[in-house]
C-alpha positions as CSV (number, residue, x, y, z in Angstrom):
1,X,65.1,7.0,-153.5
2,X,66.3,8.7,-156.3
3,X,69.7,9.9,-157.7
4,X,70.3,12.7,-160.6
5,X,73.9,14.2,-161.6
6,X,74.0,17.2,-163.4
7,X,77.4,17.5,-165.1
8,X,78.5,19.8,-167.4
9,X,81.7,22.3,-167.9
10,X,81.9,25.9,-165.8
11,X,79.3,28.7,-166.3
12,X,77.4,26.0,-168.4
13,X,74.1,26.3,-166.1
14,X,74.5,22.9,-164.4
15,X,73.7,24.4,-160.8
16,X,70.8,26.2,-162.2
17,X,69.0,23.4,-164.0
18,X,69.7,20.9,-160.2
19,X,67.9,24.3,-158.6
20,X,65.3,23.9,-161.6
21,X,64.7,19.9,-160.5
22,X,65.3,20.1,-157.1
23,X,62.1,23.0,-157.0
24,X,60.5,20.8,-158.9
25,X,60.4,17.7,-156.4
26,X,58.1,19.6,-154.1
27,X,59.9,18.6,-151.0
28,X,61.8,19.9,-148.3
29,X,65.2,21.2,-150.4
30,X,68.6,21.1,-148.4
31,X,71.2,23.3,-150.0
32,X,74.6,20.4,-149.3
33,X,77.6,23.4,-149.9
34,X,80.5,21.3,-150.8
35,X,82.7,24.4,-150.8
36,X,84.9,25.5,-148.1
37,X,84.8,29.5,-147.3
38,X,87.8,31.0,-148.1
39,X,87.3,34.8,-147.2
40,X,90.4,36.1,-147.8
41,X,88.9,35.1,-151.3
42,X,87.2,37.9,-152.7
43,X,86.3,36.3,-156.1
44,X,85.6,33.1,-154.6
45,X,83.2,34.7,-152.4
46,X,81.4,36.5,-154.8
47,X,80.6,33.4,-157.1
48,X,79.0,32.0,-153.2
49,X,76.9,35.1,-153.1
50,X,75.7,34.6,-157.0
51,X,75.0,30.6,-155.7
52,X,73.0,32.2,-152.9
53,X,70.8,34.7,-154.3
54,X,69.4,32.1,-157.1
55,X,68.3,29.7,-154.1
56,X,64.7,29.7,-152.6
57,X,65.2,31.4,-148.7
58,X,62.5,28.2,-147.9
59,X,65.7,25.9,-148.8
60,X,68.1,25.2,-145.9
61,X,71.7,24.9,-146.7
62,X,74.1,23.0,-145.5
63,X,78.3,23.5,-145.8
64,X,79.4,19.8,-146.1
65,X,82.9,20.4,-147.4
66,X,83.6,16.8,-146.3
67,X,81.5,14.4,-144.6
68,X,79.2,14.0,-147.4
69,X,78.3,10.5,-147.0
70,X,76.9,11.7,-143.3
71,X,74.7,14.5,-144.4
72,X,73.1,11.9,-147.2
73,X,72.6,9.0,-144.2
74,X,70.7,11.5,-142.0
75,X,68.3,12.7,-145.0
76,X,64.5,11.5,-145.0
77,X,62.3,10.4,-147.6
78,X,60.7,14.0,-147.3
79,X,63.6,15.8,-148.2
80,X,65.9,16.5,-151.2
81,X,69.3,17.3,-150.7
82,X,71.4,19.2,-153.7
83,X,74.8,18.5,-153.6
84,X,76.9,21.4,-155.9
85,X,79.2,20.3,-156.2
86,X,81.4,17.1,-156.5
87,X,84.0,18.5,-157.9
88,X,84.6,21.0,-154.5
89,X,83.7,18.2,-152.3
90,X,86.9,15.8,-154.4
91,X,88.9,18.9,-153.9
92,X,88.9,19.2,-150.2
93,X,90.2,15.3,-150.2
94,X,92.8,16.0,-152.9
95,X,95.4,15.6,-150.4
96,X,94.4,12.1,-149.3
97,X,96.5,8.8,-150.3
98,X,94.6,6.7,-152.9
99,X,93.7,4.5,-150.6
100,X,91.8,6.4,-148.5
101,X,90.1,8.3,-151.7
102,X,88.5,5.1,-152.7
103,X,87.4,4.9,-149.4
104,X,85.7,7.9,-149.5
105,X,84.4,7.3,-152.8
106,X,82.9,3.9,-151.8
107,X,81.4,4.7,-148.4
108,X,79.8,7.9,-150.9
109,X,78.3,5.4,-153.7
110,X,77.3,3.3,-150.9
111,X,75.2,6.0,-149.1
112,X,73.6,7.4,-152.5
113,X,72.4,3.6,-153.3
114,X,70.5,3.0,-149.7
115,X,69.4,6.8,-149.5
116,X,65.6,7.1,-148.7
117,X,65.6,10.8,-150.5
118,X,66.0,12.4,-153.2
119,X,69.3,13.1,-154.4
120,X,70.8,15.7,-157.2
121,X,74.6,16.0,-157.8
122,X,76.2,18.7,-159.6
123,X,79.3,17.6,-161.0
124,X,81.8,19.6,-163.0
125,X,83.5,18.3,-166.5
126,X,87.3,19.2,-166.3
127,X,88.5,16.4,-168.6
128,X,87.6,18.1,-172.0
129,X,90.8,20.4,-172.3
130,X,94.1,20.3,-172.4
131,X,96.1,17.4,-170.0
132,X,97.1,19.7,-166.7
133,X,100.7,20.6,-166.6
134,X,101.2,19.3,-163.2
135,X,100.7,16.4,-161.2
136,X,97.7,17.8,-158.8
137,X,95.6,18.9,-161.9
138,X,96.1,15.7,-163.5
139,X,95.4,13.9,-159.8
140,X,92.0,16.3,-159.9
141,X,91.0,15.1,-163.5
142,X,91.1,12.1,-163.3
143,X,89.6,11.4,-160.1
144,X,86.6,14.0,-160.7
145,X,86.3,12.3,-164.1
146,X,86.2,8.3,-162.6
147,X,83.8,9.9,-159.5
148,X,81.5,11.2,-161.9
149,X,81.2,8.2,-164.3
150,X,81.1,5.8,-161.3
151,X,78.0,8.2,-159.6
152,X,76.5,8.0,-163.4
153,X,76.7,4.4,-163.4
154,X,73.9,4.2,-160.0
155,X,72.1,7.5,-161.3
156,X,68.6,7.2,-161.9
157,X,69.0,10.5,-164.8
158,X,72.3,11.8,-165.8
159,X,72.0,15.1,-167.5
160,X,74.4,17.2,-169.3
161,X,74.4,20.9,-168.9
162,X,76.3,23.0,-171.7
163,X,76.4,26.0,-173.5
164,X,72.8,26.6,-171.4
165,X,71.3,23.6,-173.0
166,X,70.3,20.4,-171.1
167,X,70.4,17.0,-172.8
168,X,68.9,13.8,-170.8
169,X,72.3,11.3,-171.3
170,X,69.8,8.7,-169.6
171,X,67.9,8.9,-172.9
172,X,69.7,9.7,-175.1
173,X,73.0,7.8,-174.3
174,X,73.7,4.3,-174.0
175,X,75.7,3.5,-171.2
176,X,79.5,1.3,-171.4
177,X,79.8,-1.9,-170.1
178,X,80.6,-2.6,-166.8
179,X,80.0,1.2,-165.5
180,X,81.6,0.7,-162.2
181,X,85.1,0.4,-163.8
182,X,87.6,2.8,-163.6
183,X,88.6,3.3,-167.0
């Protein structure tokens, strides 16, 4: 088993460097979509088709817009599976109570520790700008921010993507004390 998040903030090259790594592994790559297809979406769709033509056509993909944790108990040792992103996947939950989204995010962290593959995560960074105006942006932050540290703190590597540039956090970083906190 082996778990690696790639965060970093939008257009920074996050999903490109989990395709670099996930090529790398030399094993059968599944594609896990977290995005739903919105086709009335023109814009939306063009940023799937961009996703798309970067992949290898010997990877499979998946859509998983919500049972994540399934599609990561059915993988093999002989696979890797790229999950991009977290940040869609949290989105089509948004709606759900608190209780049931720390369901979600336990039965999730639960799956990635016993996994028998190889797993990379693209998350998205949305907490370094200005506080959201309303209450579902705010919701959004902070959940996407608490996921992604709480998936950092049972990561095997934690990159950071920006400005094009990968840094190895795992290295480079030192991580807080008791990672599995909230906050």
């Amino acid at each position: 088993m082996s778990v690696v998040l790639v965060t970093g903030p939008t257009r920074s090259g996050k999903s490109e460097w989990a395709e670099t790594l996930a090529a790398r592994s030399h094993k059968s790559v599944i594609y896990v979509a977290t995005a739903q297809d919105y086709l009335d979406d023109p814009e939306w769709q063009d940023r799937i088709s961009r996703h798309q033509q970067r992949r290898s056509p010997q990877w499979e993909t998946r859509s998983v817009p919500m049972d994540l944790s399934a599609t990561l108990q059915a993988a093999t040792p002989h696979q890797c599976l790229l999950v991009d992103a977290l940040g869609t996947w949290l989105a089509n939950w948004l709606e759900q109570d608190e209780s049931t989204w720390d369901d979600r995010v336990m039965e999730l962290l639960t799956c990635l520790q016993a996994t028998e593959s190889e797993v990379i995560l693209v998350a998205e960074e949305v907490g370094w700008g200005v506080v959201p105006a309303y209450p579902l942006g705010r919701l959004f932050r902070d959940r996407l921010g608490n996921l992604t540290r709480r998936v950092g703190a049972i990561a095997d590597i934690v990159y950071l993507v920006t400005a094009g540039y990968v840094l190895n956090l795992s290295e480079l970083g030192t991580p807080l004390p008791d990672q599995l906190g909230s906050e």
